[in-house]
N, C-alpha and C positions, 0 to 999 in steps of 0.2 A: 888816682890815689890807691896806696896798695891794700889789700884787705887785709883787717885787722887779725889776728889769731890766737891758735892757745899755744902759742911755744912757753919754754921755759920762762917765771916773774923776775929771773936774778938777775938777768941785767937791769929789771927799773930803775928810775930815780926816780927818789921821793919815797914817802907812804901816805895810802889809801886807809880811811875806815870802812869796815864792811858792817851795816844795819841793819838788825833784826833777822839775823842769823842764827840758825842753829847752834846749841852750844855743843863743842865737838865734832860737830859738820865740815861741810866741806871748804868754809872760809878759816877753820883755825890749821894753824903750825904753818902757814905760809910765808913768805919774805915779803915786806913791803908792806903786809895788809895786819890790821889792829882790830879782831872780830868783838861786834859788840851784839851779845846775847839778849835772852830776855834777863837774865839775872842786872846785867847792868842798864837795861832801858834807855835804848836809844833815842827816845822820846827827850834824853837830857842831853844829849850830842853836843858841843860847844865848840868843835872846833877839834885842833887846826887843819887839818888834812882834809880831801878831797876825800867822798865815799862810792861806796856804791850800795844801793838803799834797796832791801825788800820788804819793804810795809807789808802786813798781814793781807790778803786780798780777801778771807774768807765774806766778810760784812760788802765788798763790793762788787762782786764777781756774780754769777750766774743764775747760782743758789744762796746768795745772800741773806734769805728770809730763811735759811736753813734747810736740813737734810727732808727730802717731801712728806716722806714715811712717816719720818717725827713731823713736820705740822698738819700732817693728815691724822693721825694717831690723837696729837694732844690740843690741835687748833692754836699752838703759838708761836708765832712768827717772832723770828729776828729783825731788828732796825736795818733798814739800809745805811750802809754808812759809818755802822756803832765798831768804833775800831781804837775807840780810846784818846781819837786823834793819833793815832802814830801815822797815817797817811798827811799829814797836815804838816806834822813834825820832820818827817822824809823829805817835802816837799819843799819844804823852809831850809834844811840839812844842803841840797843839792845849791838848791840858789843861792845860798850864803860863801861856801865850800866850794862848789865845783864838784862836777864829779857825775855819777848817772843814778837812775831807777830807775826799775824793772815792775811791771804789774801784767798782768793777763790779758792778752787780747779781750774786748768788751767789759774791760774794769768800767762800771760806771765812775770811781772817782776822776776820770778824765772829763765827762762834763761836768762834773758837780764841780770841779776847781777847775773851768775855762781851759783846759786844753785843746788844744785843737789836735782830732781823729787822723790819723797820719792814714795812709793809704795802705791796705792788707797786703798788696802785693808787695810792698817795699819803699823805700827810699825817704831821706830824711824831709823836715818840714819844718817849717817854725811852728812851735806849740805855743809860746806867748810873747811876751816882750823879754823875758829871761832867755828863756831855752829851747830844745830842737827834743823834734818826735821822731821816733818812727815803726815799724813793724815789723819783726825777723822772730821765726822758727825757732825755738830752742831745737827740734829734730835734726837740722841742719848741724845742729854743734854738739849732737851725741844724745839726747833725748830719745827714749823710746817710741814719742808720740811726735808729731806736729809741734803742739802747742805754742802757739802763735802767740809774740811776747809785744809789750810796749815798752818801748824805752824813753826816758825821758833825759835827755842828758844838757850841763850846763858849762859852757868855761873850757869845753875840751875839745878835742881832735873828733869830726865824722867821718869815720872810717866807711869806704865801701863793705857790706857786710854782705852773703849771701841769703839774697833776697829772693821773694819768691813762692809762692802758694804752690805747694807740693799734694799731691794723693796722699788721700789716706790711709793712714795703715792700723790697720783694723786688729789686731790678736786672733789670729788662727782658731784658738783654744775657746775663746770668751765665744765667737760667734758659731762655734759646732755647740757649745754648752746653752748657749742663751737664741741662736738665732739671728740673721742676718739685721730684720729689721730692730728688734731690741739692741742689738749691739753698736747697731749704728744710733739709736736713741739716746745710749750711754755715752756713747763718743767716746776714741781715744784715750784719752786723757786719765779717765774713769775707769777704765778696765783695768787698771791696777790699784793691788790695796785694797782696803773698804774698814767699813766701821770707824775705830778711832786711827787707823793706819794708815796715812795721809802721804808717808814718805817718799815712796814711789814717784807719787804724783808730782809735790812741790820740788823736792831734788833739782839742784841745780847741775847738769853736767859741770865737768872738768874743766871743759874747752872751752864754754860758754861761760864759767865763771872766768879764765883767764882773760878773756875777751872784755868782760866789764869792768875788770881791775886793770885791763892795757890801758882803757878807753879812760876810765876815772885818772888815773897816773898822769893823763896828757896834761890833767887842770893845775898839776904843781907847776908847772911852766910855762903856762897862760892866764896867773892870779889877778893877771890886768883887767882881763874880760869880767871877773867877776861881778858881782851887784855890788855900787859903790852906798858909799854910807846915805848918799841923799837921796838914794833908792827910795819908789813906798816902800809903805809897811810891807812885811810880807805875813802870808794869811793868808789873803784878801784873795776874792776872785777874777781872775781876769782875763780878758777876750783877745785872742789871737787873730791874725789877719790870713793864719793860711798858709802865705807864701813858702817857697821852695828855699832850699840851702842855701845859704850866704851868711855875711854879717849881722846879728840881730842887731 
């Protein structure tokens, strides 16, 4: 299967929505793609097009309970999980539509909604009775960092993607400034930006957005695969069996 890329979007067919995107960023003025902001809350998504979905990951990622400083400073923790539902609403978005999401390597909303943990090093998986997981580098596709992504996709094409747990690469500057082992403490990821300046970090490259909008594009012409009306409900939690690439 040839690997997927970031060439040129104007040959697609079809259009993509792009969820909970910057507004202005790197998903508007494109061909093909319909960015929906927080001004229009994708949380009301309805349809028709296939997306590609980044729910907020702040509430489910790492430092979920929030920045340490501040709940060391004032003792108050953020919920796990408190994201408005827009992670529920992404999630419902893809299985209804087609199409893919993206969240953080160690998103806990993958157990909290039954996905099944795809393997760090690579390659796709069945995540439930809907849809396929798996784990790729955004640094592979133009990222400053590593940052080890999950994908979750439904209805489309699995592209061979370049997989694979890479060295890390550290900032020169951060670790003569801070120190080998604090900087390794920070991680990657972390070393750019700070305070309320977040942009660095979440930034999706170029390549890597092209790559999610090839991969979502596939499910205009695989509408068959999608969740039929006598589907469950969706919401609901549900437990995957594992297995490797095929047919769900």
């Amino acid at each position: 299967m040839s690997e997927a890329n970031g060439n040129s979007l104007h040959s697609l067919v079809g259009r993509v929505s792009a969820l909970y995107v910057q507004t202005g960023g790197t998903y508007f003025d494109l061909p093909h793609v319909d960015p929906w902001d927080e001004r229009r809350d994708a949380r009301k998504y309805a349809g028709p097009h296939p997306v590609v979905a980044h729910p907020p990951c702040q509430r489910w990622g790492r430092f979920w309970f929030g920045c340490p400083l501040t709940v060391k400073r004032t003792g108050v923790r953020k919920k796990k999980g408190d994201d408005g539902g827009c992670f529920e609403a992404a999630l419902d978005a893809v299985r209804l539509w087609g199409g893919i999401l993206e969240h953080p390597w160690g998103s806990h909303a993958w157990q909290h909604f039954g996905l099944a943990v795809p393997p760090r090093s690579g390659g796709w998986i069945a995540a439930d009775k809907w849809g396929w997981t798996c784990c790729v580098e955004q640094g592979q596709y133009g990222h400053y960092a590593r940052k080890p992504t999950l994908l979750y996709a439904v209805g489309t094409d699995l592209p061979e993607l370049r997989w694979g747990k890479t060295e890390a690469r550290l900032d020169p500057a951060v670790v003569a400034r801070m120190g080998l082992k604090r900087a390794q403490r920070l991680g990657e990821v972390w070393a750019r930006g700070g305070g309320q300046n977040s942009t660095p970090r979440i930034h999706t490259p170029d390549e890597f957005r092209d790559l999610l909008v090839r991969i979502a594009c596939t499910a205009n012409a695989q509408a068959e695969r999608r969740v039929p009306a006598s589907a469950p409900a969706l919401g609901s939690q549900s437990q995957s069996n594992g297995t490797t690439k095929g047919t769900p």
